[in-house]
C-alpha positions in Angstrom: -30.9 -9.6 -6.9 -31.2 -10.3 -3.1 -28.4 -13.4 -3.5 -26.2 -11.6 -5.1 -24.4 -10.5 -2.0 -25.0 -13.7 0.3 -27.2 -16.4 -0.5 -26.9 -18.4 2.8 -24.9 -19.7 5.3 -24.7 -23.3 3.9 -23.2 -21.9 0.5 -20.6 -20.4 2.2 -19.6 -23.3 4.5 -19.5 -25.1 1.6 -17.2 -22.7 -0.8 -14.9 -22.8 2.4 -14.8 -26.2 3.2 -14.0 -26.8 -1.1 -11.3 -23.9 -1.0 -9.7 -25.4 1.8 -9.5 -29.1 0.4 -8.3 -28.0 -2.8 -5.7 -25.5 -1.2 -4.4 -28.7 0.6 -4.7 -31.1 -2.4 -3.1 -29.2 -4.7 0.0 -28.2 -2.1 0.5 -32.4 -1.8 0.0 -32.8 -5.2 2.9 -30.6 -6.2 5.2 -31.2 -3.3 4.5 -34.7 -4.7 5.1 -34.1 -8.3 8.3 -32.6 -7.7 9.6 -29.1 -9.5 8.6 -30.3 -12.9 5.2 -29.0 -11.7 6.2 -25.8 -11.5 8.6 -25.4 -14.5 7.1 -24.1 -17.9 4.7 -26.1 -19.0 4.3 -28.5 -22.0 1.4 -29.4 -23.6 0.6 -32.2 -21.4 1.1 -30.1 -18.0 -1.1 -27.2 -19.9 -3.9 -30.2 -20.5 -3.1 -31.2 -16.3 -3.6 -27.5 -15.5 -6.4 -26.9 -17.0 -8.5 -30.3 -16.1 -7.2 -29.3 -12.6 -8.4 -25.5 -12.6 -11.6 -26.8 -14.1 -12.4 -29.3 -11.8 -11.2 -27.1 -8.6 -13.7 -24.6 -10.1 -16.5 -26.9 -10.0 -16.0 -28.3 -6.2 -16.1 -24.7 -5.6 -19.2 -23.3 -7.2 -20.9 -25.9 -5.8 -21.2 -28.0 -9.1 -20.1 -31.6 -7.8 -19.9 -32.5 -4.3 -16.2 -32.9 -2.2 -16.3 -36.3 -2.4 -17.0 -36.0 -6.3 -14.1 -33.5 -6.7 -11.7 -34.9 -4.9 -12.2 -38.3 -6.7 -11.3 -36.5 -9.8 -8.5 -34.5 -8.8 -7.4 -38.0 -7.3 -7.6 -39.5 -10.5 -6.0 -36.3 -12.6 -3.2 -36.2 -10.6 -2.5 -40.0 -10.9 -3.0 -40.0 -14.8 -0.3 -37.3 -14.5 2.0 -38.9 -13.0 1.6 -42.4 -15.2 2.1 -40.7 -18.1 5.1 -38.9 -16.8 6.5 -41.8 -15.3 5.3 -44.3 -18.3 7.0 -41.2 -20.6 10.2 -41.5 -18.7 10.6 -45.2 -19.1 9.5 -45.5 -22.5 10.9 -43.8 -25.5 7.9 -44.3 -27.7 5.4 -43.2 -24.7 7.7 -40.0 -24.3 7.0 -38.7 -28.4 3.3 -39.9 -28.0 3.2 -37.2 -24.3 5.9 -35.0 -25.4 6.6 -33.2 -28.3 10.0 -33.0 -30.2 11.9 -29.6 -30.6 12.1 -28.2 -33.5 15.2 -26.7 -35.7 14.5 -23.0 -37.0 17.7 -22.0 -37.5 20.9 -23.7 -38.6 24.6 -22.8 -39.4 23.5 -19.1 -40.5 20.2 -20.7 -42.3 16.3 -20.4 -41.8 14.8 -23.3 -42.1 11.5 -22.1 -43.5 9.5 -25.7 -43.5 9.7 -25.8 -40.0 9.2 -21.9 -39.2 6.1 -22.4 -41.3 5.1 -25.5 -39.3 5.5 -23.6 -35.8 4.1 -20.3 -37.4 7.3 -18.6 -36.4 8.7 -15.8 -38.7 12.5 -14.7 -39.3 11.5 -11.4 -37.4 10.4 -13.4 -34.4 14.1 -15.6 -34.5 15.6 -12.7 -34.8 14.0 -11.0 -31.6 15.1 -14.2 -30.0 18.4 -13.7 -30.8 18.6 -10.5 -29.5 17.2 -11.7 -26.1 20.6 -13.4 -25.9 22.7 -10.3 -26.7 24.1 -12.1 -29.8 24.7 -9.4 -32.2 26.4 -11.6 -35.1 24.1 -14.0 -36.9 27.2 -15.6 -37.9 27.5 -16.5 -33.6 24.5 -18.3 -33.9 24.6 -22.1 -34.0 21.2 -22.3 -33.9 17.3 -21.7 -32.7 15.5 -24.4 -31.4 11.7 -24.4 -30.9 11.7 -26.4 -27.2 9.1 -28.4 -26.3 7.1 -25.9 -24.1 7.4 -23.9 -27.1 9.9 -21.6 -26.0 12.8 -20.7 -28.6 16.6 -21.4 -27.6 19.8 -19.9 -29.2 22.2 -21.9 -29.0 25.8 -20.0 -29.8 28.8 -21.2 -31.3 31.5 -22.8 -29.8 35.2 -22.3 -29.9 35.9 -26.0 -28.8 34.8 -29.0 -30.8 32.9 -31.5 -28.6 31.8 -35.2 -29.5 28.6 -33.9 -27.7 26.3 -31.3 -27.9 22.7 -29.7 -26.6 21.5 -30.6 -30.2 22.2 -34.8 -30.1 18.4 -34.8 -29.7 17.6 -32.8 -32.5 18.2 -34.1 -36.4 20.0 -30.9 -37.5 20.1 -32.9 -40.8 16.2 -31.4 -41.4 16.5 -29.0 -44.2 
C-alpha cells in the first residue's frame, strides 16, 4: 500500500524519460506518415494503432527498456509504411491491406447478401440516409459500406457522366 502513491525516484525518471520519447516518436512518425495518419482508420491503421498504443504502454510501465521500445515502434512504424507504400504500387498488395467497399443499396434496392455480410440492417441505411437530408429513397443512387467502415450515400444525378464515385465498386452484385 506504501507504493501506491510513489514508489521511487528511479521509476519516475524512468516513466518521464519513456513519455517523452514516445511523445516525440510518435509526433515524427505522423508528421512523417502524412494526413492518412490522422484520417479515419481502416483495418490496417486500427492494427498500427493498436500495436503502437500497446507498445508505448509497455516503454511506459516500465515493461521493456527505451532501447527495447523504441526498436519496436521503429520497426511498427516501418512495416506501416511498406505496406502502405507496397499497397499503393501494387493492386493485388492493396485487396490483401485494404478491404473493398461494399454495395448495400442500389437504384431504390437493398441488397440483403451484402447487408447480411456487413451485419447492417435496412433501419441502419436508412438512418444513413437521413444523415444526408435525403428524404426520397427514390434520390438515392446508392449506400456504400467504405472501407473504414463508414456508410456513404451517394445521390442521384441530373447529368449523365462516363464516370462515377462507384467505377470501383461492381454495382452488378445483386
Amino acid at each position: 500500500m506504501k507504493d501506491l502513491f510513489f514508489k521511487d525516484w528511479e521509476s519516475l525518471y524512468h516513466i518521464v524519460v519513456c513519455a517523452t520519447v514516445s511523445y516525440i516518436t510518435l509526433f515524427l512518425f505522423i508528421r512523417i506518415s502524412g494526413k492518412r495518419t490522422l484520417a479515419k482508420l481502416n483495418a490496417f491503421d486500427f492494427v498500427v494503432a493498436v500495436t503502437l498504443g500497446s507498445t508505448l504502454s509497455s516503454m511506459i510501465l516500465l515493461k521493456v527498456t527505451v532501447s527495447e521500445g523504441l526498436t519496436a515502434l521503429i520497426i511498427i512504424i516501418a512495416l506501416q509504411y511498406l505496406l502502405a507504400y507496397f499497397a499503393k504500387k501494387s493492386k493485388t498488395m492493396e485487396k490483401a491491406i485494404n478491404s473493398t467497399p461494399t454495395l448495400l443499396f442500389y437504384n431504390g434496392e437493398f441488397i440483403n447478401s451484402n447487408m447480411e455480410k456487413e451485419l447492417i440492417t435496412e433501419e441502419e441505411i436508412y438512418a444513413e440516409i437521413r444523415q444526408y437530408r435525403i428524404e426520397r429513397i427514390a434520390d438515392v443512387r446508392a449506400v456504400v459500406m467504405e472501407l473504414n467502415g463508414e456508410m456513404t450515400v451517394v445521390k442521384k444525378s441530373d447529368v449523365l457522366s462516363a464516370r462515377t464515385s462507384l467505377d470501383d465498386i461492381d454495382t452488378d452484385k445483386k
